[in-house]
One Martini backbone bead per residue (centre of mass of N, CA, C, O) as a GRO file, in nm:
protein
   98
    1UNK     BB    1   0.092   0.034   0.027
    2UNK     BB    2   0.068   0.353   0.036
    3UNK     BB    3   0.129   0.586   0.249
    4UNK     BB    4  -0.090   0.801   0.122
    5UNK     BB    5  -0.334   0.593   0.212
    6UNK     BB    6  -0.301   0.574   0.483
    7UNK     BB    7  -0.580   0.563   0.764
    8UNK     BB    8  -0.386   0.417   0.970
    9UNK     BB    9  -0.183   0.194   1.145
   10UNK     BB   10  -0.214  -0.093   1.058
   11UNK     BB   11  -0.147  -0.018   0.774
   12UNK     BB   12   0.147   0.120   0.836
   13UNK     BB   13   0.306  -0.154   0.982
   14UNK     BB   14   0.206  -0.338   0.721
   15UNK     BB   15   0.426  -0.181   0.586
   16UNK     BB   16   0.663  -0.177   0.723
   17UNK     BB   17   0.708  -0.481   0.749
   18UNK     BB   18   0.739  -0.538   0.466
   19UNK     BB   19   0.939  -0.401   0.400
   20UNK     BB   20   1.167  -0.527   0.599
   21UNK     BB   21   1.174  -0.793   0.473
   22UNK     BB   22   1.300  -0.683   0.196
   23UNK     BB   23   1.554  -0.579   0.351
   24UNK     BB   24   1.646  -0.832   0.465
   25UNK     BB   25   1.670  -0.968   0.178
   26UNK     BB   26   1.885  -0.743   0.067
   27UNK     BB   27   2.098  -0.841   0.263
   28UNK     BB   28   2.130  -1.105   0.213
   29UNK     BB   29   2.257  -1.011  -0.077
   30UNK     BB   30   2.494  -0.861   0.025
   31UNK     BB   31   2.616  -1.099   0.181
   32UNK     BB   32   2.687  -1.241  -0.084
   33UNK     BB   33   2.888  -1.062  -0.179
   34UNK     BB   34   3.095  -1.107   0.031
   35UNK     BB   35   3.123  -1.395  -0.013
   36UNK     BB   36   3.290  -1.334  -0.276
   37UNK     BB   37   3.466  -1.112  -0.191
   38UNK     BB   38   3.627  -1.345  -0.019
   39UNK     BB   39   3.653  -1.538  -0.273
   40UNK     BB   40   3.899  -1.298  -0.454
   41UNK     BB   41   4.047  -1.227  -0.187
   42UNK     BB   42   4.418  -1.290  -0.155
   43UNK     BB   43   4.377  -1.057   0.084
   44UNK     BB   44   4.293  -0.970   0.413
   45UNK     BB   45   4.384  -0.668   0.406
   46UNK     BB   46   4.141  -0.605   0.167
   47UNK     BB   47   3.890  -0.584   0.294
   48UNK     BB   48   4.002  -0.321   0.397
   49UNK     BB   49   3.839   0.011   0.212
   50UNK     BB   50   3.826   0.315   0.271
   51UNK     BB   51   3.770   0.431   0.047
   52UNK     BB   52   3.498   0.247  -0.059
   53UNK     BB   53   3.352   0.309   0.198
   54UNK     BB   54   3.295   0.641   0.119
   55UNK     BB   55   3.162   0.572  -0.174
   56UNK     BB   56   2.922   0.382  -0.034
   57UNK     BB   57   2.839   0.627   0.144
   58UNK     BB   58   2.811   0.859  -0.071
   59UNK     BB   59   2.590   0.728  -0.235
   60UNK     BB   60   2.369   0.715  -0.022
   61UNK     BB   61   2.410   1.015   0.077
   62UNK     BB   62   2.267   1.106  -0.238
   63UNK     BB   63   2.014   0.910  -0.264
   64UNK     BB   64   1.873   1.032   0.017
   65UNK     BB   65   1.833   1.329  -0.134
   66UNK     BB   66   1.687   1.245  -0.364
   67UNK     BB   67   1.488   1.113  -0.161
   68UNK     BB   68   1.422   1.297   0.095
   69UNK     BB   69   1.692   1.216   0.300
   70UNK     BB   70   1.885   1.255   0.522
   71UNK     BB   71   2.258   1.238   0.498
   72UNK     BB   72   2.266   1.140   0.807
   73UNK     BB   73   2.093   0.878   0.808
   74UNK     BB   74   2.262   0.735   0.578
   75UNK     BB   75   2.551   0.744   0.684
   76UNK     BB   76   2.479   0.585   0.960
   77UNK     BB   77   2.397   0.338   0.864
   78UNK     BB   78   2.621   0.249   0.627
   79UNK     BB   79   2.823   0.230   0.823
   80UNK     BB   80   2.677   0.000   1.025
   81UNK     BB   81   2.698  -0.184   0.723
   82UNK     BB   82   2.994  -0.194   0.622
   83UNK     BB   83   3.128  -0.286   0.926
   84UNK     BB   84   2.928  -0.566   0.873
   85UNK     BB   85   3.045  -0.670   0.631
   86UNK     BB   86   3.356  -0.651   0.708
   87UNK     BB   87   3.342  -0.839   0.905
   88UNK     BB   88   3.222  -1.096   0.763
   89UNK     BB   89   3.427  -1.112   0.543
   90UNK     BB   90   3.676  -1.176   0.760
   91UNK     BB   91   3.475  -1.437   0.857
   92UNK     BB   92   3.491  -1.564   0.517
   93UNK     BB   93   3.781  -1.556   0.474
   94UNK     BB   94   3.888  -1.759   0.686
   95UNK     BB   95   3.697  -1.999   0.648
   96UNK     BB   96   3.819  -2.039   0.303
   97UNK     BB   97   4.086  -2.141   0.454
   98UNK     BB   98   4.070  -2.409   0.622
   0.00000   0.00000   0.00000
C-alpha cells in the first residue's frame, strides 16, 4: 500500500513491517556479494578499503537526499552496514581458507 493511501496505523505497521522484510531479502543478498568478495580476494588485508567505504557511504547519502532523506540519516546507517559487512567478509576470507 502507498503511505499516502493509509488511514490507520494497522494499515502503517503492515507497511513498515513489509518494507523490513523486503530490506531483510536484500540484506542477504548483499552479504552474499560479501562472501563472494572474500572468496576473490587473495589477501585478508584487502578486505577493508577505506577509499571504498567513503564511496559506498557517499553514494548512499547522494541517493538519500535525492530521495528526500537527510544525508546524515543515510550516513550513520550505511556506517553501521558497512562495518557489519566488513566484519562478516573478515569472518567469510578466515572460514574460506580453513
Amino acid at each position: 500500500m502507498n503511505p499516502a493511501d493509509c488511514t490507520t496505523m494497522a494499515e502503517v505497521r503492515a507497511g513498515v513491517d513489509a518494507l523490513d522484510r523486503e530490506l531483510v531479502a536484500l540484506l542477504v543478498r548483499r552479504f552474499a556479494h560479501m562472501d563472494a568478495a572474500a572468496r576473490i580476494k587473495t589477501e585478508r588485508t584487502a578486505v577493508r578499503d577505506e577509499a571504498r567505504k567513503a564511496q559506498v557511504i557517499g553514494n548512499a547519502e547522494a541517493a538519500a537526499v535525492a530521495g528526500g532523506i537527510p544525508a546524515g540519516v543515510a550516513a550513520a546507517l550505511w556506517e553501521t552496514l558497512v562495518e557489519a559487512s566488513i566484519a562478516y567478509e573478515l569472518s567469510a576470507w578466515d572460514r574460506a581458507r580453513r
